[in-house]
N, C-alpha and C positions, 0 to 999 in steps of 0.2 A: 875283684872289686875295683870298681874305676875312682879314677884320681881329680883332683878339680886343678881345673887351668884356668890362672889370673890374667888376662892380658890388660895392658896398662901402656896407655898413648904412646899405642903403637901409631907410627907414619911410613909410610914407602913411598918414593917415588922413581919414574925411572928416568933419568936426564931431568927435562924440564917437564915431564909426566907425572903430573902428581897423582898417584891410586888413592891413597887414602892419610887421612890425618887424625892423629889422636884417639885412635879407636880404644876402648876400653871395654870388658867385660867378663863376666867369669861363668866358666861351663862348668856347673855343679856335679860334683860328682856323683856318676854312678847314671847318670837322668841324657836323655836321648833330646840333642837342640836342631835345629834346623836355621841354616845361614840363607837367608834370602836376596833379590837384588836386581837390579836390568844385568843386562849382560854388559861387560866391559866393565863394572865397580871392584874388579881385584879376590871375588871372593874366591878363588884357587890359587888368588897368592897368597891368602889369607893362612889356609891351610898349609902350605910350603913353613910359611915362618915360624907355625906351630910346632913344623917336624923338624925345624931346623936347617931347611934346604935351601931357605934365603934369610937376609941377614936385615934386620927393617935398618931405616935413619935412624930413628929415636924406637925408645920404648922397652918394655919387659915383657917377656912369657914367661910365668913361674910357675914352674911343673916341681911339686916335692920340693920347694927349698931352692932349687936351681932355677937363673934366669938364661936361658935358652940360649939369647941372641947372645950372650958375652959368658957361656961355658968353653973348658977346653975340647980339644976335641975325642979327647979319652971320655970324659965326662958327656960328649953330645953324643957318642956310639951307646952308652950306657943309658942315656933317655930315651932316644930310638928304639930302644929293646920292649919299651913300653906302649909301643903304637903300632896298627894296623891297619893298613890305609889299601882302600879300594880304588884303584884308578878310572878314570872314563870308560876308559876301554880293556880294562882290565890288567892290562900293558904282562900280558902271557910274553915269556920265551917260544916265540914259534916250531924251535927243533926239539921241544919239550915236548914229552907226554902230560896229561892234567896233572895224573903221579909225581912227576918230577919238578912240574911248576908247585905245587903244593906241597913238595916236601922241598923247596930251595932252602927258604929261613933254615929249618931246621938240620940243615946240614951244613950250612953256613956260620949259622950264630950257634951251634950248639954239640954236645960232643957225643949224642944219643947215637947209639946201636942203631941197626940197620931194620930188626921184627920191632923196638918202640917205637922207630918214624914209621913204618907200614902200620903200627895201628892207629898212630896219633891221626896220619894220612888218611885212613880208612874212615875215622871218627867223624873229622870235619867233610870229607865226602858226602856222608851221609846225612850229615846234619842240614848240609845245603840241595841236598839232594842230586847230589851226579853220580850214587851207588851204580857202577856198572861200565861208566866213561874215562876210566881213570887211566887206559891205554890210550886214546884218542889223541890226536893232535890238536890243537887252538884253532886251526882250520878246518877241522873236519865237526866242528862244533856250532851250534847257533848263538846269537849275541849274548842272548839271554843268560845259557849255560857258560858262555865266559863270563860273564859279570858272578856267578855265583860259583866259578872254578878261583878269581880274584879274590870274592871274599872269603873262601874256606884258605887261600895261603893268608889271608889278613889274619884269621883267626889262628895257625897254629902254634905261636907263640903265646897263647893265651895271653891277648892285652890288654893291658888296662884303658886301653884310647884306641876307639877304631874311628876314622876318618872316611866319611864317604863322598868323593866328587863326583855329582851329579850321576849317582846309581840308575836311575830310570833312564836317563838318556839314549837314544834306542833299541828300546823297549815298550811294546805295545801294552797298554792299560792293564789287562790281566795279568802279564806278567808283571809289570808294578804292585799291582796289588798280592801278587805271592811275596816279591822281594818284601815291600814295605812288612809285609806278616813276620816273615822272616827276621829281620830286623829289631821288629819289637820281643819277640821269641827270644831271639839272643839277647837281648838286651837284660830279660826276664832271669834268663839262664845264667849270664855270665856278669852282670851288674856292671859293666864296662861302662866309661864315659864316649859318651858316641857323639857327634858333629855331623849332620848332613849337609851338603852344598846341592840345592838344586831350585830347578825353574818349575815344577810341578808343583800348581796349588793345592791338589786333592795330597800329596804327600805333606806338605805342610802344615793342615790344615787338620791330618786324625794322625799323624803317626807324631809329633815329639812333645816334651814336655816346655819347650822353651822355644819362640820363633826371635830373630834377629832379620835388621832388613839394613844393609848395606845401599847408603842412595847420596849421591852429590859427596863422594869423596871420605863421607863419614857414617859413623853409625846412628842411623832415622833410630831407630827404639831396639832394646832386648830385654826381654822377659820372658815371663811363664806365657802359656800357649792363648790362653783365655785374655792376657791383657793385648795383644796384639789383633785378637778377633773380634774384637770389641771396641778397637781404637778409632777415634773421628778424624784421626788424621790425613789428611787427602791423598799425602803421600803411597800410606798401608791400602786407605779405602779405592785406591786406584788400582793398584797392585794385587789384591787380594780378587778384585771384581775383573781382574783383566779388561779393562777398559783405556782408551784413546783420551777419552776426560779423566783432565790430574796434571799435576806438575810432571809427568814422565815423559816426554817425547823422546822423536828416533834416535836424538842424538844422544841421550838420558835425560836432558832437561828440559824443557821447553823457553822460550824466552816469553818477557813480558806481551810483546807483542800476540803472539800466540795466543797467552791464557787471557788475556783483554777480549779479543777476539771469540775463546770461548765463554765467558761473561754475557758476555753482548749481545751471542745468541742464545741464550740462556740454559746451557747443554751445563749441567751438574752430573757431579758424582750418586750414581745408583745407592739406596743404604747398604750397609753392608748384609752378607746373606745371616742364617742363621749359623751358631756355632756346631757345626756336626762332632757325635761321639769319636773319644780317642779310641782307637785300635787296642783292644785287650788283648792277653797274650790268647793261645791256639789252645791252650788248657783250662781257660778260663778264669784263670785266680789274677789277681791284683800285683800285678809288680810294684816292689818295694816305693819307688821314687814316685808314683803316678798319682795326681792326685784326685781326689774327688769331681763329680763333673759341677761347676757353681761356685769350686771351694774358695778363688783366685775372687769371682765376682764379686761373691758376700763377701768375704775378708774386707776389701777395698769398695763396698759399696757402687758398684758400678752396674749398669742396667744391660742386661745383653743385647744384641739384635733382635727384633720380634723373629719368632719361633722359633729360638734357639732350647727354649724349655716348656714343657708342658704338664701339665697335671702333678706329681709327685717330686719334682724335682730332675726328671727322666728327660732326656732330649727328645723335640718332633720336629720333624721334615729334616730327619738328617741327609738324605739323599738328595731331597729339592724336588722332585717327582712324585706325583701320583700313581697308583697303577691303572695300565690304560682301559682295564674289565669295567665295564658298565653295567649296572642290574636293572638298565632298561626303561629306567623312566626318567622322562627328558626335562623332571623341574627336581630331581635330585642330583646331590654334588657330595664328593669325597671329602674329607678332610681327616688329617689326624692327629691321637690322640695317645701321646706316650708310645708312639710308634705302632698302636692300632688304628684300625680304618673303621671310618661310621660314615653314614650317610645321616648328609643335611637336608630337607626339601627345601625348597626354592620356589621364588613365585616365576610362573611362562608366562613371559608376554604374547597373547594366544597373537596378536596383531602384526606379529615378527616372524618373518621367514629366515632371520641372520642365526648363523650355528654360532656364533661369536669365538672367542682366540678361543685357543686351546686349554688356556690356563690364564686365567687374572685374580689378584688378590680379592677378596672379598672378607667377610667380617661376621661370626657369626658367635655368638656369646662373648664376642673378646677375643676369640680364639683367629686367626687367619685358616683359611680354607682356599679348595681351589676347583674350581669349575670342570669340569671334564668335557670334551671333546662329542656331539650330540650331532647326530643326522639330522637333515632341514627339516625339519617340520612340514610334514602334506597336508597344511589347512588353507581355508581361501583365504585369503586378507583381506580388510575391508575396500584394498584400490583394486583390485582382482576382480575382484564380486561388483563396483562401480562399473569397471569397461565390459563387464559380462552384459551386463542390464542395457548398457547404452549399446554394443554391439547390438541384442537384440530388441531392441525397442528400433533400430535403424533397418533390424530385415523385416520387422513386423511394417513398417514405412514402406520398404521398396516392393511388399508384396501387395 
């Protein structure tokens, strides 16, 4: 069962580098948050100060009672025993077998026999899936499978707090999407308070129950997942849409000069997309913390992005795609509906030889829909059919 963590304006800075100021928030327990951010705003030193490995200017982390940054250090070894933290890189012992990297904690912090650690080791293997690699070296492995040999030593102290800094990070899309699985599976399993740290919006956006966005030094918003996906803030609706238009430039902010400039050319922020469904566990049931899909909206009265819901309360266009199958007739168009497909008919402009984009919004009961992708059309058009006539009205002349 996981623990809730208060933090309470927190500041760091380093020299005359100020990371961040006054941050405040709390990671409820037991429930899966996701730390968002450009790169360079402190969010893995954020996670340092959580575990105690740096020490803020000001501020509190209160874990059980205990504020972190001003515990002794008998009492910060004794908080630590509470946390699980997955590194970038997994940060494996290279003269380590997987075995031996996964069973460290537990021969370290603990006084178990040699057949308990080989099953607890066996256990978490399996759970993340490396049954069979447990002799292998860190090098003799793909990224992938060290990131999930990291987090099975995260888990064998069964803790209350696992920490993930930026888990997808070299790691190809499927493999995100097993981890992210994963993830919510243990989350389901073990009810632990869990933190992600990452740049992946598709992760952000179905796997936690809580998003935070770390921007100009401070904390832009934290809450449940739905009030983030749903915020007008230019800041989020930048960020979220990965887009160039927004207060975020290279250097993390843009100066006045800048957003004037994009004013003037009238380049705005895209709306935000629709809210895609959260990740249900791999068995299908309801973990404890997760809440209903709408529940955050209605509660607070707030309107979602168009097609974030449709028909029953059920999410549609959660992917953003249509599928590319056509059934052939070129004034019909997809749209869906609670996550089924129906075709809409459409009027053909018989006078158009244009296949037009691929996909543009259109409107049809209320509902948004989306065009599909049509071969030219083999009819004459009426300027075709003009230079036919006048070509041959000109050889009927020259003969």
């Amino acid at each position: 069962m996981g623990v809730e963590i208060k933090v309470e304006g927190l500041s760091k800075s380093f020299g005359r580098q100020v990371i961040w100021e006054n941050v405040s928030l709390t990671l409820p327990k037991g429930e899966i948050s996701v730390l968002l951010g450009p790169s360079g705003t402190g969010k893995s030193v954020f996670l340092k100060h959580l575990v105690g490995l740096l020490r803020p200017d000001r501020g509190h982390v209160w874990i059980e009672g205990k504020d972190v940054p001003n515990v002794s250090e008998r009492e910060l070894y004794e908080v630590r025993k509470m946390f699980g933290v997955l590194f970038q890189d997994g940060a494996l012992f290279g003269s380590m077998t997987i075995f031996d990297n996964v069973a460290f904690p537990l021969r370290e912090h603990t006084k178990k026999n040699e057949s308990d650690i080989k099953r607890i080791v066996m256990e978490k293997l399996e759970l993340t899936g490396l049954t069979g690699a447990e002799e292998k070296l860190p090098g003799e492995i793909s990224g992938g499978m060290r990131k999930r040999a990291g987090l099975a030593r995260a888990l064998v102290l069964d803790p209350e707090i696992l920490l993930f800094d930026e888990p997808d990070s070299g790691l190809d899309p499927v493999r995100t999407a097993y981890l992210n699985q994963l993830i919510v599976d243990l989350n389901a399993q073990i009810e632990a308070t869990m933190l992600i740290v990452t740049h992946d919006i598709n992760t952000a956006r179905t796997v936690p129950d809580n998003i935070g966005l770390l921007y100009r030094r401070h904390l832009a918003m934290f809450g449940p997942r739905e009030m983030l996906l749903s915020s007008q803030e230019p800041v989020v609706r930048q960020f979220l849409n990965a887009r160039r238009q927004g207060p975020i430039g290279m250097a993390e902010e843009k100066d006045a000069a800048e957003l004037a400039a994009e004013k003037e050319e009238g380049e705005e922020l895209p709306p935000l997309p629709p809210i895609p469904p959260q990740i249900a566990p791999s068995n299908g049931e309801k973990r404890r913390t997760q809440r209903e899909a709408g529940q955050w909206l209605q509660e607070n009265n707030v309107e979602p992005p168009p097609g974030s819901f449709s028909g029953e309360g059920s999410y549609a266009n959660s992917a953003g795609f249509a599928p590319p199958a056509s059934t052939g007739g070129g004034g019909q168009q997809e749209s869906r509906d609670g996550g089924s497909v129906r075709l809409v008919n459409r009027p053909v402009d018989e006078t158009s030889n244009d296949a037009g984009d691929d996909a543009y919004p259109a409107e049809t009961d209320g509902e948004p829909t989306q065009r599909l992708r049509r071969a030219p059309a083999k009819k004459t058009t009426a300027k075709r059919a003009a230079k036919r006539v006048s070509r041959a009205s000109s050889d009927s002349d020259d003969s």
